[in-house]
N, C-alpha and C positions, 0 to 999 in steps of 0.2 A: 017635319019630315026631313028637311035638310039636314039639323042635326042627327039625326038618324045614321043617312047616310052615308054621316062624315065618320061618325061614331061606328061603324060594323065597316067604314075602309082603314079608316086607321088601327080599329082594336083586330079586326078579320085576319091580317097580314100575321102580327104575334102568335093571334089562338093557332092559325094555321101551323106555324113552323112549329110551336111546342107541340101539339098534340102530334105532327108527322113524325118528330123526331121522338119521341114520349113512344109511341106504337113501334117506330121500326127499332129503337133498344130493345122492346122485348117479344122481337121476333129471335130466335131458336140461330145462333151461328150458324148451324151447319146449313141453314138455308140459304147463306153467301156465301159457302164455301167454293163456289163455280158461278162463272160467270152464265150471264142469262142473253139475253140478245139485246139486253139497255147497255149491259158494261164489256159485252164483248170487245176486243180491239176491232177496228176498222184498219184498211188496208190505207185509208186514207191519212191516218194519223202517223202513218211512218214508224211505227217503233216509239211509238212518244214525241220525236223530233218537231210536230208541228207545235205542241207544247212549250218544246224548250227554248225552240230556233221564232216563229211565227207569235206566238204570244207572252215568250218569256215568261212563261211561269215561276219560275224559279224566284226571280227579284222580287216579285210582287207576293207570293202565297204566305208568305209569314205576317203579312198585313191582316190575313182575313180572320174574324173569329172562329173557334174551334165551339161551336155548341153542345157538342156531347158532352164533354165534361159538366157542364152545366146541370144535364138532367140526369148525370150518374153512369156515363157510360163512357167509350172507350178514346183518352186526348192523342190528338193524329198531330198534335203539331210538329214529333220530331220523334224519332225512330229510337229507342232507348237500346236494346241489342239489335245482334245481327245473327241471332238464334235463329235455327227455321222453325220453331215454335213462333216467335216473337216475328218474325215476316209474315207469316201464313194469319196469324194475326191480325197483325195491321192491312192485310189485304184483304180479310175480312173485311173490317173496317169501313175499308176504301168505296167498297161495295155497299153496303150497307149507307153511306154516306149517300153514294149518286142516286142511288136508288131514290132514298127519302126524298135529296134535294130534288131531283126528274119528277117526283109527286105533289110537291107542294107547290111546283110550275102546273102540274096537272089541273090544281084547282082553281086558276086565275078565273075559268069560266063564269066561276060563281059570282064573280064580280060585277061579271057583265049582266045580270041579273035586274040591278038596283042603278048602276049609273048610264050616266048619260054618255054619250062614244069618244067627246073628247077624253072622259074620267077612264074610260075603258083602256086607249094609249096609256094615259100615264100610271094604271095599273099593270100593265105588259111589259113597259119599261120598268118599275120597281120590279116586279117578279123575276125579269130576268136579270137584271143589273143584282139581285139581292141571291141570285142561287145559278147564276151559270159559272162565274167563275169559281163559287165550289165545287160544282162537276167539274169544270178544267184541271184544277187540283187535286182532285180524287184519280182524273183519268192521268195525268202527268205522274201522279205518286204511285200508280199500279206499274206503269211501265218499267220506271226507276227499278219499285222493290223488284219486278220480275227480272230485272236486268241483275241484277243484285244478285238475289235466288241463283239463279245460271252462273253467276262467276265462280258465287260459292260452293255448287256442285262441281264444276270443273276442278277448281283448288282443291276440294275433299277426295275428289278422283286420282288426284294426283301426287297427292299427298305419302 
């Protein structure tokens, strides 16, 4: 029975992340074309600032893996144009990203099913430690590109 259990917390955590992110590639873009009220901005985040200033996103996001490329779908690690094709894109993307990672946090519960409560903590701490700071990065990169977007309408205004 222990091996069991050790067996569906160690393999659970993988099946988990492929299969969320395996499902949310072949959800339809346009259904992250607009934020929902998971990837809305919050007033609290400042424009991004708590991102850049508070947790320094920036230094650290090139460290994390980029999984999508993996199962065939779209690499966020770095902005290839500055197309508003190619934003509108990546902000898909970005979406798409938080989304998934905010649901494979969703399924920790399942955990709590089979182990005992200290197992429970240190499945709470993987969960989060393993998908919040991809949400960080996701919401840190949506700012950016919007900030982005805006200059380069300004400039094409002006132009």
């Amino acid at each position: 029975m222990i091996a069991l259990v050790w067996a569906a917390n160690l393999l659970g955590w993988p099946v988990i992340h492929l299969a969320i992110g395996s499902i949310a590639l072949r959800v339809p873009p346009h259904v992250f074309e607009h934020d929902t009220w998971i990837t809305t901005p919050r007033p609290w985040e400042q424009e991004g600032h708590v991102y850049r200033d508070w947790f320094a996103v920036r230094k650290w996001k090139a460290l994390l893996p980029d999984g999508a490329p993996w199962l065939g779908g779209y690499a966020k690690k770095k902005l290839c144009a500055r197309k508003p094709t190619a934003l509108a894109q990546f902000l898909i993307e970005t979406r798409r990203a938080e989304i998934a990672h905010w649901c494979m946090i969703g399924c920790l519960p399942v955990f709590f099913l089979w182990n005992p409560p200290w197992a429970c903590w240190v499945m709470t701490a993987y969960a989060l430690a393993a998908n919040l700071p991809c949400i960080l990065v996701q919401r840190y990169n949506r700012f950016t590109l919007n900030r982005t977007a805006r200059i380069g309408r300004r400039t094409s205004v002006h132009l």
